[in-house]
N, C-alpha and C positions, 0 to 999 in steps of 0.2 A: 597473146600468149598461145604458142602452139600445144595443142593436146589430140588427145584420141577422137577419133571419130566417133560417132552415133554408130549405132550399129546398121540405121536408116542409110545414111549416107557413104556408105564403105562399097567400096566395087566389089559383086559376087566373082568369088574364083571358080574356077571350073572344077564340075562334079567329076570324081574320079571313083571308077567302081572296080576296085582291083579285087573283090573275091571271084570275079567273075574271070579272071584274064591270070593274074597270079598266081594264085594257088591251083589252078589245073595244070597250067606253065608246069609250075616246081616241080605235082605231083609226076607229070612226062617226062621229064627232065632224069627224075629220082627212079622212076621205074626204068628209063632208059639204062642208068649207067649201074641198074641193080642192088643201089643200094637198099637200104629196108630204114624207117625213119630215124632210126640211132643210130644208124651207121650213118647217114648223114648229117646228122647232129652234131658225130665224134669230128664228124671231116672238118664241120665250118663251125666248132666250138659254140657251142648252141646247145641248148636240154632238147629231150626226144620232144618232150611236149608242143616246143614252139612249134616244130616243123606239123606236127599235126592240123596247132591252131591255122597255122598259115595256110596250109592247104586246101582246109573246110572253111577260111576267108574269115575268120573269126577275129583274127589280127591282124592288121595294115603293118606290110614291114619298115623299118626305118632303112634309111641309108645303109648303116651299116651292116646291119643283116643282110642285105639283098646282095651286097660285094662278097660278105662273107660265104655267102649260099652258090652266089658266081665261080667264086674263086673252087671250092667244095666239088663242085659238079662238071670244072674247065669248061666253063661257058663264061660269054658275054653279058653281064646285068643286064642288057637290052631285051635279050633273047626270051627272058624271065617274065616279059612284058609282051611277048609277040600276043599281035589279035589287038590291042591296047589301040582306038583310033580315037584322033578327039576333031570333032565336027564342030566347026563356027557356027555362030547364029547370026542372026538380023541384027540384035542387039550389039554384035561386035565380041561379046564374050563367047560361052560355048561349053560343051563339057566333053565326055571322054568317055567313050561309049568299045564295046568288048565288039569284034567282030568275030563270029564264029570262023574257022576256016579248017577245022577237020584232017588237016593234018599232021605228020608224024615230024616229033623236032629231028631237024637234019644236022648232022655233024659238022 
C-alpha cells in the first residue's frame, strides 16, 4: 500500500529566500515606474497592505500575485526575481541564494 513518506525520508527541496531578492526587486521596480504602494495595488488588484508585506519580505508571493504585480508594473515575472541564484551542492540538491548586484532595473 502506497502512502506518505516519513518526514525522515522525503528529499529536502531547495531553500529559497525570496525577502531577500523579491521584495527589493518590487520595491525598484515600483519606485521606478512611480508608483506609491496603492497605486500599485489599484494597478494589479491587490490591497495596499500586501504590496508593503511583500516588500519588507514578510509574505512569500504566490503565483498569482507575482503575474499580477508583472503585468501592473510591464515587466517580466522573472525580472521580479533578478539577483535569485540557486547553487548545487555535493549532495546533488542545493538551495537559492540572493546575489547582490547593485544595480538599476533596466527597461
Amino acid at each position: 500500500m502506497a502512502g506518505r513518506r516519513k518526514k525522515s525520508e522525503t528529499v529536502p527541496k531547495p531553500s529559497v529566500d525570496l525577502d531577500r531578492s523579491f521584495g527589493p526587486n518590487l520595491r525598484r521596480w515600483r519606485d521606478k515606474r512611480g508608483y506609491s504602494q496603492e497605486k500599485l495595488a489599484q494597478l494589479a488588484d491587490l490591497h495596499r497592505t500586501e504590496i508593503g508585506l511583500l516588500e519588507r519580505g514578510e509574505r512569500e508571493p504566490k503565483l498569482g500575485i507575482i503575474t499580477k504585480l508583472a503585468g501592473a508594473l510591464g515587466v517580466s515575472p522573472g525580472v521580479l526575481f533578478e539577483g535569485l541564484e540557486f547553487v548545487p551542492s555535493d549532495s546533488g540538491h542545493g538551495h537559492f541564494t540572493y546575489a547582490v548586484s547593485g544595480h538599476e532595473p533596466a527597461d
